[in-house]
C-alpha positions in Angstrom: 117.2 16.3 7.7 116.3 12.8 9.2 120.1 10.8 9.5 118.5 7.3 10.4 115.6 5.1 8.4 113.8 4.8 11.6 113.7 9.1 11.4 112.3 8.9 7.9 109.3 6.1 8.8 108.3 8.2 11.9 108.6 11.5 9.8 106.5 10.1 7.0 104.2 8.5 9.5 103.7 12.0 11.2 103.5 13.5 8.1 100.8 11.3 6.9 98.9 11.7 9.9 98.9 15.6 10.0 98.1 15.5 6.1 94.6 13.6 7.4 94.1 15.9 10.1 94.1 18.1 7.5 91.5 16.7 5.0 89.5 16.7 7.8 89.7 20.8 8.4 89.0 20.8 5.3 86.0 19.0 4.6 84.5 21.2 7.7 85.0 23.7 5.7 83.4 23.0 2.6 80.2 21.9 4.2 79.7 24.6 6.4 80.5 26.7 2.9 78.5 24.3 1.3 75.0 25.4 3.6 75.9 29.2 3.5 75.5 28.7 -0.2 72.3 27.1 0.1 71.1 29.5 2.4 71.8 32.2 -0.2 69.9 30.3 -2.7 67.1 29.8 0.0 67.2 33.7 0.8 67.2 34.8 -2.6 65.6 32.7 -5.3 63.0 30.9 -2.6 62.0 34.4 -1.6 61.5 35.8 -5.3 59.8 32.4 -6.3 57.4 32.4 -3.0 56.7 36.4 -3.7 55.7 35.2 -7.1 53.4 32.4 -6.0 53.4 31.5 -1.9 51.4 28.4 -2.2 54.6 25.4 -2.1 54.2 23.4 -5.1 56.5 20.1 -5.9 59.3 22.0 -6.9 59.3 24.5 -3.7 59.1 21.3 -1.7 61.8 19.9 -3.6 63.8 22.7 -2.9 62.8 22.5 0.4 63.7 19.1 1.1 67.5 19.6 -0.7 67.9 22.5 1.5 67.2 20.5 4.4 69.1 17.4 3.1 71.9 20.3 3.2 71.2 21.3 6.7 71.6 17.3 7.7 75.0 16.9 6.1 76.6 19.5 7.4 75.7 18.4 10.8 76.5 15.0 10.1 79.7 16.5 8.7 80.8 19.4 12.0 79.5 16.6 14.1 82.7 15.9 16.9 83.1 12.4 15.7 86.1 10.7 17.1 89.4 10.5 15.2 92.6 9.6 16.9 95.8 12.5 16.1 97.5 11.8 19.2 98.9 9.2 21.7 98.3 8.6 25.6 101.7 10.0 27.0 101.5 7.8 30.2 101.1 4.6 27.9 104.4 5.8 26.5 105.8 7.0 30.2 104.6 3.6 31.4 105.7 1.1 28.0 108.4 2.9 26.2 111.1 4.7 28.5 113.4 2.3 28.3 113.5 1.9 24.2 116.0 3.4 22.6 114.9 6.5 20.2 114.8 4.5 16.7 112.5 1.4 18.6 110.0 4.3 19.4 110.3 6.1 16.3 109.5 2.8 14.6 106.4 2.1 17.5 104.9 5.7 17.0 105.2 5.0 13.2 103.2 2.0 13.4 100.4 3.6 16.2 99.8 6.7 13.4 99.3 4.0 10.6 96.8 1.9 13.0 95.2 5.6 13.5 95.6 6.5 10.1 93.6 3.5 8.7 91.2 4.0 11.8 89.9 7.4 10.9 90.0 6.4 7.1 86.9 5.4 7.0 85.0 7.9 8.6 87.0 10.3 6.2 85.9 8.3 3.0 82.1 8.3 5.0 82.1 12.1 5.7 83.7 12.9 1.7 80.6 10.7 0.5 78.2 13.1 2.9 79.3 15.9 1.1 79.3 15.0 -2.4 75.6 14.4 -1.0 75.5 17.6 -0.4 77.2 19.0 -3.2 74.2 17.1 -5.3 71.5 18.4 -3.1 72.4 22.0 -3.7 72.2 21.6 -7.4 69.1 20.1 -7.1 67.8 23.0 -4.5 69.1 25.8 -6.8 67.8 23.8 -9.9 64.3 23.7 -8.4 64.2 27.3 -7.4 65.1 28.2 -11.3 62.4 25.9 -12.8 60.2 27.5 -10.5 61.3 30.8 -10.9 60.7 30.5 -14.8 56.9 28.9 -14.7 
């Protein structure tokens, strides 16, 4: 239990930033889920509708292209972009030794927010790449079923 307001900020401020780390696991996650499950739908339904009928009509090519809109966003997605979790220690060796605890409590609190909102908007940008996704594997499993049924 945090006994000073300075405590709470910086725990809330930790919190907050380890939360986003978080979201960020997690949207790794569900796009390299999101691709196996196109792959599936590539192995399974493209092969039964290209042993059917080889030649690639618009709706195989549809199919096609969704899976390989897929294949794009989970790059885009497990790509090492650049978010900042953690501060330089010899910027806080070098600036902050002599602060009392609450003053860099307070400091680290504010650095976390400054990163929080930094890596905000590659997390909104990456969430919008995968509700990309999320529409192009409809739209690839979708196209295999039409295709399937002709």
């Amino acid at each position: 239990m945090t006994d000073t307001t300075q405590a709470m900020i910086h725990e809330e401020a930790l919190r907050g930033i380890a939360r986003q780390q978080s979201v960020i696991d997690n949207l790794r996650t569900r796009s390299g889920t999101l691709f196996a499950a196109a792959s599936l739908v590539s192995a399974f339904l493209g092969a039964q509708a290209l042993q059917r009928e080889p030649t690639l009509d618009g709706l195989a090519w549809i199919a096609v292209g969704s899976f390989f809109v897929l294949f794009l966003v989970a790059m885009v997605i497990l790509w090492p972009w650049k978010f900042k979790f953690i501060l330089n220690p010899q910027i806080l060796v070098e600036d902050h030794m002599s602060k009392s605890v609450p003053q860099l409590q307070i400091y680290l609190a504010r650095i976390w927010r400054e990163n929080y909102d930094w890596n905000q908007r590659k997390v909104r940008q990456l969430s919008l790449v995968l509700r990309l996704g999320l529409v192009a594997l409809v739209v690839e499993v979708f196209a295999w079923l039409l295709r399937l049924a002709d």
